[in-house]
C-alpha positions as CSV (number, residue, x, y, z in Angstrom):
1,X,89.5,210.9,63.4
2,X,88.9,207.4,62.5
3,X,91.3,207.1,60.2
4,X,94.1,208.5,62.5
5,X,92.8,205.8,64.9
6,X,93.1,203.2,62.0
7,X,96.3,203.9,60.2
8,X,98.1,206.3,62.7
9,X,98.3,204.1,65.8
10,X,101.0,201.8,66.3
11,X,102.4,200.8,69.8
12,X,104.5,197.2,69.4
13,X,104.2,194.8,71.5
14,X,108.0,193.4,72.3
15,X,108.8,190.6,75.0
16,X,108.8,191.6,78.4
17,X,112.2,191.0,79.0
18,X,112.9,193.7,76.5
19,X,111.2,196.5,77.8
20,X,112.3,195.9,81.1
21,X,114.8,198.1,80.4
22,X,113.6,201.6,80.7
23,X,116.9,202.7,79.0
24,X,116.6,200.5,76.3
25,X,115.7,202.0,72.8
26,X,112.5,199.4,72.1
27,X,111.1,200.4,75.7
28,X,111.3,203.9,75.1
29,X,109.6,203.5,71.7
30,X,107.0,201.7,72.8
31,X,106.1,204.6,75.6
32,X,106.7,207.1,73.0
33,X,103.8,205.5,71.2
34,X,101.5,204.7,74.2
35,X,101.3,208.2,75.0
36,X,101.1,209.6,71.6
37,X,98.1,207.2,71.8
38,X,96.9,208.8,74.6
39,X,97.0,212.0,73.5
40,X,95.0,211.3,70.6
41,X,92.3,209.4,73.2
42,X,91.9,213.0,75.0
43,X,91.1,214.6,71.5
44,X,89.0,212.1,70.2
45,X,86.8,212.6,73.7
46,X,87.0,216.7,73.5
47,X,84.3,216.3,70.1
48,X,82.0,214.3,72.6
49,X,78.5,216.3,72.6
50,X,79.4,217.7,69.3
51,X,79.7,214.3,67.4
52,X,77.2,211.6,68.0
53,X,78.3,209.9,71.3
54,X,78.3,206.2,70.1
55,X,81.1,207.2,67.4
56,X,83.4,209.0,69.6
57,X,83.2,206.1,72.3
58,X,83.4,203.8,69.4
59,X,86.3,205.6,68.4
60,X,87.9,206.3,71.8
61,X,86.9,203.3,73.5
62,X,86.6,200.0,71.2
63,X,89.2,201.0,69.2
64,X,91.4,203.1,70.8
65,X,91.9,201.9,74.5
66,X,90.7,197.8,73.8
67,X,92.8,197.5,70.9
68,X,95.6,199.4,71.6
69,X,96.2,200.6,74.9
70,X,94.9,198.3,77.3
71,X,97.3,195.6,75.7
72,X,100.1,198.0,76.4
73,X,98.9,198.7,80.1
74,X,98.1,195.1,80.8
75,X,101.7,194.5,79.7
76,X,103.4,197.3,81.8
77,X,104.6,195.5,85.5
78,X,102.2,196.7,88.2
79,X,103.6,199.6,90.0
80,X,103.5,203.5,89.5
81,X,104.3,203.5,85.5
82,X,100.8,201.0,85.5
83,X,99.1,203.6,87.8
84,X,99.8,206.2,86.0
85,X,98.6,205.1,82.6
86,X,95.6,204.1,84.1
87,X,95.5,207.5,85.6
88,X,95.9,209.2,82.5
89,X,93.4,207.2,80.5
90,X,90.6,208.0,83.4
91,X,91.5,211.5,82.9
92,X,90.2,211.6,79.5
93,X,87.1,209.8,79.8
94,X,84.0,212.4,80.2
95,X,82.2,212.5,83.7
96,X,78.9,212.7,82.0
97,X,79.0,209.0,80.3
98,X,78.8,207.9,83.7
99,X,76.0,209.9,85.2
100,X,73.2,207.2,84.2
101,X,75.0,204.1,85.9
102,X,74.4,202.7,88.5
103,X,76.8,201.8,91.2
104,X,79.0,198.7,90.6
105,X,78.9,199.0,86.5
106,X,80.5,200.7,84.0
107,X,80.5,200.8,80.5
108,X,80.3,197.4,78.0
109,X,83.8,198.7,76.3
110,X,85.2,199.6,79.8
111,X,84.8,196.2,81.0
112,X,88.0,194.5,80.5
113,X,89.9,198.0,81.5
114,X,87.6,197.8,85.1
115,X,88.6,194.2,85.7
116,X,91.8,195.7,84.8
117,X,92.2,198.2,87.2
118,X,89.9,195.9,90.0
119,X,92.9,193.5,90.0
């Protein structure tokens, strides 16, 4: 898994004026790649409780969505395509690493993602 995170992942970062243009060949890269990304965030959290927790959210969460996606998302306009990312990255995250909090925090690696999504 790790090294998938570290040598599979790619999602470039072009100029916003570039993927503006949801026709445009670069913008359609670039989502092909965020969501490949995505996909592999929902795997890496299914082997939560059968790998040590701290490496799958190391895994899933430092690495995946800090360095990649969440530059991607905090990129994308806001509006429905933003939503729905952010959708779709909640949707992977396990219910139970949030059982123990209490109300008003999250998670250290979730913290730029919730100030994020709080904007």
């Amino acid at each position: 898994m790790k090294k998938s995170v570290e040598e599979d992942v790619f999602i470039p970062l072009y100029p916003k004026s570039t993927v503006e243009d949801k026709s445009s060949l670069r913008s359609k890269f670039q989502e092909r790649r965020f969501w490949s990304a995505v996909k592999l965030l929902s795997n890496v959290v299914l082997w939560d409780g059968i790998v040590q927790e701290d490496k799958v959210r190391d895994l899933g969460l430092s690495k995946l969505l800090n360095r990649y996606l969440l530059l991607n998302i905090l990129n994308t306009p806001p509006g429905l395509d933003n939503i729905e990312k952010c959708n779709k990255v909640l949707g992977c995250l396990p219910e139970r690493w949030f059982q123990d909090l209490k109300g008003g925090s999250t998670l250290p690696e979730l913290l730029n993602f919730s100030q994020h999504l709080l904007q």
